[in-house]
C-alpha positions as a printed Julia matrix, in Angstrom:
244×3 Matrix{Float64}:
 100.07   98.39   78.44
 103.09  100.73   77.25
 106.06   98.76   77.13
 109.37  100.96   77.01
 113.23   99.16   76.22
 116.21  100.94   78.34
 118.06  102.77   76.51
 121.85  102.28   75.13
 123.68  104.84   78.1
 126.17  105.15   75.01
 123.63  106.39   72.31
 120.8   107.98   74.44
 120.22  110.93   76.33
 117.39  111.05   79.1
 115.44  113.69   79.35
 113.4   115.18   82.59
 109.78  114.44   81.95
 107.03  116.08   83.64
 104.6   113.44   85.48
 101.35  113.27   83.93
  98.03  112.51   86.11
  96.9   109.16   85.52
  93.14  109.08   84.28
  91.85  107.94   87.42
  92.9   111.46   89.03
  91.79  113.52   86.35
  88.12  113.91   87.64
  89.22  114.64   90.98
  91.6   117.62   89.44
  88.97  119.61   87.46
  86.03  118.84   90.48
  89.15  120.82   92.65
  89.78  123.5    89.92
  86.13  124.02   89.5
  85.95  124.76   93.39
  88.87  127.23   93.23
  87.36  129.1    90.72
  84.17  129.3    92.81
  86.26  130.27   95.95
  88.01  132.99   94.11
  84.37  134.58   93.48
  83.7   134.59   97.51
  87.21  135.58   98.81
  91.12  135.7    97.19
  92.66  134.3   100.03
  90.62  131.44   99.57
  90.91  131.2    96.18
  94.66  130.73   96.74
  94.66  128.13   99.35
  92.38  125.85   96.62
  94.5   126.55   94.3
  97.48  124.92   96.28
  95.11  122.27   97.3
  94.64  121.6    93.3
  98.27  121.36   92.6
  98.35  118.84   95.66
  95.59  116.52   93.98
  97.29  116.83   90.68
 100.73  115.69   92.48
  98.91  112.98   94.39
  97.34  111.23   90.84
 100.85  111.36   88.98
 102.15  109.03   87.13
 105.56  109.09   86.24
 107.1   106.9    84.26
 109.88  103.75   85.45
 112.3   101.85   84.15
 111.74   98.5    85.6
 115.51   96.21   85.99
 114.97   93.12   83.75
 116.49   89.83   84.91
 115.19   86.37   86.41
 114.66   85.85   89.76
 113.75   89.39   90.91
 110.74   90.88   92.7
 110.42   94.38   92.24
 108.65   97.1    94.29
 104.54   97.3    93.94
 104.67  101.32   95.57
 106.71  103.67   96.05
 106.77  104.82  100.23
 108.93  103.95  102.86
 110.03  100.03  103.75
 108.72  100.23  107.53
 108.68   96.44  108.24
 110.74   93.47  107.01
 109.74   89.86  109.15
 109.01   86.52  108.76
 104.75   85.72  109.13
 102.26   83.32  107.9
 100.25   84.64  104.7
  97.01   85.62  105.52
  94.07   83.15  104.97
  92.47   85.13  101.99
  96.21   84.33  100.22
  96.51   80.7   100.76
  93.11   79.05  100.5
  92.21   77.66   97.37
  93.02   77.41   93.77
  95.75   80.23   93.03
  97.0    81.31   95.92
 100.2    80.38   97.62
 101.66   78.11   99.99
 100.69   78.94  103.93
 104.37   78.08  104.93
 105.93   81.28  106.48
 107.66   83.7   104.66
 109.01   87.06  104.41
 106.77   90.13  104.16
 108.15   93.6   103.22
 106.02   96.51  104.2
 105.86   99.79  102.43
 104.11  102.59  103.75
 102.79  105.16  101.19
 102.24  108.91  102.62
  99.6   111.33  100.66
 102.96  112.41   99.27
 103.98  109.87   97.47
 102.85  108.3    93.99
 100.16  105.96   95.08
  99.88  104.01   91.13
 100.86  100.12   92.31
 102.76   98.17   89.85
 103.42   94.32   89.11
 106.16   92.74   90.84
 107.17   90.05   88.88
 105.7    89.09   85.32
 103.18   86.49   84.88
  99.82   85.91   85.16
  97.24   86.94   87.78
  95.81   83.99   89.76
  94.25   85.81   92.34
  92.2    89.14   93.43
  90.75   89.33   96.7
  88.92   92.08   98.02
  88.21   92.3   101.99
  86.24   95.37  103.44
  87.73   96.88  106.43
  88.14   99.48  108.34
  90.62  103.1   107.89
  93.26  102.58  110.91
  96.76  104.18  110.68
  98.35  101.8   107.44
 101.63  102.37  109.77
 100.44  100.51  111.86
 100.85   96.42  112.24
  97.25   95.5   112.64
  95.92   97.21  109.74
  97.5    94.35  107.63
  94.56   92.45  109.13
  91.88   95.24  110.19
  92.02   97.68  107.18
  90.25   97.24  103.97
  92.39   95.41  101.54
  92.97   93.76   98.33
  94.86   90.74   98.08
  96.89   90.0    94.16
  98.99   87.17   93.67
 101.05   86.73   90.5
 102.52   83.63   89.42
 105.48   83.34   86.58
 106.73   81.72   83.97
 108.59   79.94   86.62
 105.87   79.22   88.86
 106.95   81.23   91.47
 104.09   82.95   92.88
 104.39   86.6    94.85
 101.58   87.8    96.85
 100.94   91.54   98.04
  98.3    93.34   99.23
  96.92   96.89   99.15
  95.72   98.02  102.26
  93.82  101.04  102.8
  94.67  103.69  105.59
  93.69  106.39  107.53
  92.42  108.87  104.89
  92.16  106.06  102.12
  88.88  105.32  101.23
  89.12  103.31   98.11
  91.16  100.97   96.3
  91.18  100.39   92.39
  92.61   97.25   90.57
  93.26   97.73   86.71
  93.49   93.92   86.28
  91.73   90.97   86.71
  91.86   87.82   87.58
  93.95   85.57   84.45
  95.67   89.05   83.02
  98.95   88.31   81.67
 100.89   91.21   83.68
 104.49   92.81   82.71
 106.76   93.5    85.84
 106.27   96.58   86.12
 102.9    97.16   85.13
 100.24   99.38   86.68
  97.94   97.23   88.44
  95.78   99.49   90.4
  95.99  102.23   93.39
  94.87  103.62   96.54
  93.5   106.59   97.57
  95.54  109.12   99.89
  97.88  107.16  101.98
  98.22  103.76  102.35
 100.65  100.48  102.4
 101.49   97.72  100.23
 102.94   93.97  101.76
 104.9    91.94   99.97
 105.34   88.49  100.83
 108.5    86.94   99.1
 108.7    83.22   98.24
 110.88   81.06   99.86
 114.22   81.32   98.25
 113.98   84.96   97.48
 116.08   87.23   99.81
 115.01   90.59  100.47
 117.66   93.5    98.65
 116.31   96.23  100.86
 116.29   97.48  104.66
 114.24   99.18  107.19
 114.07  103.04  106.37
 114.84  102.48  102.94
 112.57  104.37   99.96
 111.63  102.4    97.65
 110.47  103.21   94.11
 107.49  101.25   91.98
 108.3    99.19   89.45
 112.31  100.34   89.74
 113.34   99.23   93.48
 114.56   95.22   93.43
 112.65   94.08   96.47
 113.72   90.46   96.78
 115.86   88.44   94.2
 116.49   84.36   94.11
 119.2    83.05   95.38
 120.69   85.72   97.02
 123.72   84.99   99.26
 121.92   87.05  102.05
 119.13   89.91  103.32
 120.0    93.5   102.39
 121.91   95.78  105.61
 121.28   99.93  105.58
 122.81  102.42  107.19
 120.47  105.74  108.16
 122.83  108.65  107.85
C-alpha cells in the first residue's frame, strides 16, 4: 500500500500524471498488442482497428492516482461511474448473517454504475479492518439495472473502523463483466482509499451507509474512487443536484 500526504497548496505544485495500467491489466495489453501485430501481417486496416482496440484495454486497466479527503465520519466513493440510485433497502442476507457483517435494519444504498469507460480499480471507503468477503456466483444482466443487485455475480466487503462503524458494498458484475478480483482479504487492515479489488468491463458498486451517515451526493452525479465523499456522519441533511 502507497500512502501519499496532500500537499501544502502554498508550497506545492501538481503536476499532470499519466495513468499507469495496474498489473492486473498488463497481460491483457500485450495478449492485445501481440494480436495487432499479427493483424497488421494479414491486412492494415485491421491492423489499425486493433491497435485502437489496444489503447482501449490500456485505458480500461488504468490506474490513476487519488487524493482521498481525510476527516472522521466520512465514507468515500469505492468506483468511479455514475450515482444511478440513492434509496432506503434492507442489506442483503449475505451482509447481515453472522459474525462481521452488519445490522439488517434498513439503510441507505448508493448505486454507482461503472461503464467500460470508466476506471474500474475499487477502493476502500472508510479505514479499518475487513470483516467480511463474500463471493456469490451469478449471472451477467445489465448492472443498470435494479435486479442485478440480487441476480448478478457479486462480491460482498464490509469494513469496520476504528469507530466501529461498519460500511458494506458490493461489486456486482454486469453485462460484459465476467470476473471480479479482490486484493484483500478477510482481517486486512485497509486505508480509505485503498485499492481493494476490480471488475472486469462494466459494472456497479452499492454502498450501503450506516445509520447516521447522510448521503453528500445526488442522482446523476459522477463520482470519483477514493476522492468523492459519499456519505458523512452527522450531516444536517441528504445532498440536492441540479442536471444542467
Amino acid at each position: 500500500m502507497t500512502s501519499l500526504e496532500t500537499p501544502d497548496p502554498a508550497t506545492t505544485t501538481v503536476k499532470y500524471r499519466l495513468p499507469s495500467a495496474h498489473p492486473e491489466g498488463i497481460k491483457y495489453v500485450v495478449i492485445s498488442a501481440g494480436l495487432t501485430l499479427i493483424a497488421f501481417l494479414l491486412w492494415d486496416v485491421l491492423g489499425w482497428l486493433f491497435v485502437m482496440l489496444t489503447i482501449w484495454v490500456a485505458a480500461f486497466f488504468r490506474d490513476p492516482l487519488r487524493v482521498t479527503p481525510q476527516g472522521e465520519g466520512l465514507v468515500v466513493s469505492p468506483a468511479d461511474g455514475l450515482v444511478t440510485m440513492i434509496q432506503q433497502m434492507t442489506p442483503p442476507r449475505e451482509l447481515t448473517v453472522g459474525e462481521g457483517g452488519i445490522a439488517a435494519d434498513p439503510v441507505v444504498r448508493v448505486s454507482i454504475f461503472m461503464s467500460v469507460f470508466d476506471v474500474h480499480i475499487n477502493r476502500a471507503p472508510i479505514a479499518g479492518k475487513v470483516t467480511r468477503i463474500v463471493y456469490i456466483p451469478g449471472k451477467f444482466i445489465n448492472a443498470d439495472l435494479d435486479k442485478a443487485s440480487e441476480d448478478n455475480e457479486r462480491q460482498h466487503f464490509v469494513v469496520e473502523g476504528v469507530d466501529g462503524i461498519r460500511v458494506a458494498f458490493t461489486q456486482i458484475a454486469g453485462l460484459v463483466a465476467r470476473r471480479i478480483v479482490k486484493f484483500t482479504k478477510e482481517d486486512d487492515a485497509v486505508a480509505a482509499g485503498q485499492r481493494i479489488g476490480l471488475i472486469r468491463f462494466g459494472s456497479r458498486v452499492d454502498v450501503y451507509l450506516p445509520a447516521g451517515v447522510v448521503p453528500q451526493v445526488a442522482p446523476g452525479q459522477r463520482a470519483i474512487a477514493g476522492e468523492t465523499i459519499l456519505g458523512r456522519a452527522g450531516a444536517a441533511d441528504w445532498a440536492r443536484g441540479v442536471t444542467q
